[in-house]
N, C-alpha and C positions, 0 to 999 in steps of 0.2 A: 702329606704322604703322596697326594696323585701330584703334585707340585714338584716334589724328587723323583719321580718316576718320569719327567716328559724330557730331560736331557735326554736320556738311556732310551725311550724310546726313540727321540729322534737322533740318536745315533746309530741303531738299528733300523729305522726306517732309511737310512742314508746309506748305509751299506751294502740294504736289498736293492736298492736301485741302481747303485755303481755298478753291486759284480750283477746284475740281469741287464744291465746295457748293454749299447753295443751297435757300431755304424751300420751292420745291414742283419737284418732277421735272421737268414739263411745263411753259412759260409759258400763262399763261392766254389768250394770242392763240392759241395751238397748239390746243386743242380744240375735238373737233368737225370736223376739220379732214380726216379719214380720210375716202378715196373723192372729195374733190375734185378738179377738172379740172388738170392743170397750165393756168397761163395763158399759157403758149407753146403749146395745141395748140390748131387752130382747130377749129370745130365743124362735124361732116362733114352735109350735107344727110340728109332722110331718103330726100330721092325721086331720092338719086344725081349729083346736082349739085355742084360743087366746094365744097368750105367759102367759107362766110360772112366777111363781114368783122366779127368779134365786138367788134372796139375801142368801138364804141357799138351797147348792145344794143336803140335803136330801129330800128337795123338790121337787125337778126333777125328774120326770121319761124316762127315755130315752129307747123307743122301737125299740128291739133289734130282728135285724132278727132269726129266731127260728132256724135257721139251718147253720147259719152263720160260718163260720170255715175257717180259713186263711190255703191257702194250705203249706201242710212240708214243699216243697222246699224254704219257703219264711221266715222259722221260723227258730229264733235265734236271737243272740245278731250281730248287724248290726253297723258299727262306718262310720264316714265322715273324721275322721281322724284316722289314728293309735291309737293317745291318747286316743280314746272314749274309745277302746276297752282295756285301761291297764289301767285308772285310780282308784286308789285305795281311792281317796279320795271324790269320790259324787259328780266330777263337768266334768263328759262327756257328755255336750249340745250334744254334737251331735250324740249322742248314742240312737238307734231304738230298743226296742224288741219286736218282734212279735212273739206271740203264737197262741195257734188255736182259744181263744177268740178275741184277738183284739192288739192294740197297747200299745207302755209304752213307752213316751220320758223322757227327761229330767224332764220338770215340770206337765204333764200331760197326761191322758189314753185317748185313747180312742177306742171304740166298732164299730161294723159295722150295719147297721141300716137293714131296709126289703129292700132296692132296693140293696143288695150287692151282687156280681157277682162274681165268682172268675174258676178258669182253674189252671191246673198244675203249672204253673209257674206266672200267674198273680191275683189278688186282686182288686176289684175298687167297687165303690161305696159311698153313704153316710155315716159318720162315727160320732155318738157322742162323743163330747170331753168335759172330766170335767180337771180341772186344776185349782190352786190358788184361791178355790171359785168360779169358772167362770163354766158355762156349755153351749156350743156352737156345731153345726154341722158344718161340710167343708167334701166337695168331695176330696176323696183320689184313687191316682191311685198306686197301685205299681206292678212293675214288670221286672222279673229278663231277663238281657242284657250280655250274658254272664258271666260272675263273677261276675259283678255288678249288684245291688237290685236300680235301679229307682223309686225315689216317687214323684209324682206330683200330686197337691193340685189347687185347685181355691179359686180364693176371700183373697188374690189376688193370682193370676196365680204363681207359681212357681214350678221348678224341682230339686230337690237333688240326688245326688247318693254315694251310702253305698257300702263298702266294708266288707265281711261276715269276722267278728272278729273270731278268730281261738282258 
């Protein structure tokens, strides 16, 4: 009996393995994708006001601290890997620019809100972000560590750190 039984299992063991393969763990849509907004939630006012209608983000208005200014030392084209900073073809995710407005990643900007704080070398505070149709806030910290430019975000909690492209 366990003799007719071991084709059949390893034709089922052969199965599991073909359809759970597969060239790369992640699909390449998937990344980058950590700490985005579900796009079932709508985006809560800051000044207390019922959520926005976000389905068209010229709808949105997103209130921007009046005096808001990211400091020089933090401004520039920022990469997480060398390639950020040399691709020539529109796909360095992990590529940061920061200006004296606000931020510019891969698929999305975004601005620093009234509670944003900043010092010679650091940046934090509320930050609205439009991207892909989507309009969303998330706390943004950033601040330079030596050579390196640290950003760290909530919701969900995470820290990256950027090497200043040359």
């Amino acid at each position: 009996m366990l003799r007719a039984a071991r084709p059949i299992l390893a034709c089922v063991l052969m199965t599991t393995v073909v359809a759970c393969s597969g060239r790369e763990p992640v699909a390449d849509e998937a990344n980058n994708t950590a700490g985005l907004p579900s796009v079932d939630e709508p985006v809560a006012s800051l000044d207390g006001a019922p959520p926005q209608n976000t389905s068209d983000p010229a709808n949105v208005s997103v209130p921007q601290a009046p005096e808001a200014k990211m400091p020089a030392a933090l401004q520039g084209r920022w990469g997480m890997t060398p390639g950020d900073c040399t691709s020539t073809l529109g796909d360095a995710k992990g590529l940061l620019i920061i200006s004296a407005s606000g931020l510019r990643f891969y698929e999305s900007r975004a601005v620093p809100t009234s509670d944003f704080q900043s010092g010679a070398d650091y940046a934090s505070g509320t930050f609205a972000f439009t991207g892909e149709g989507q309009s969303w806030s998330k706390f943004e910290a950033l601040k330079l560590e030596g050579r390196d430019l640290v950003r760290t975000e909530t919701k969900p909690a995470a820290s990256f750190t950027y090497a200043k492209c040359s």
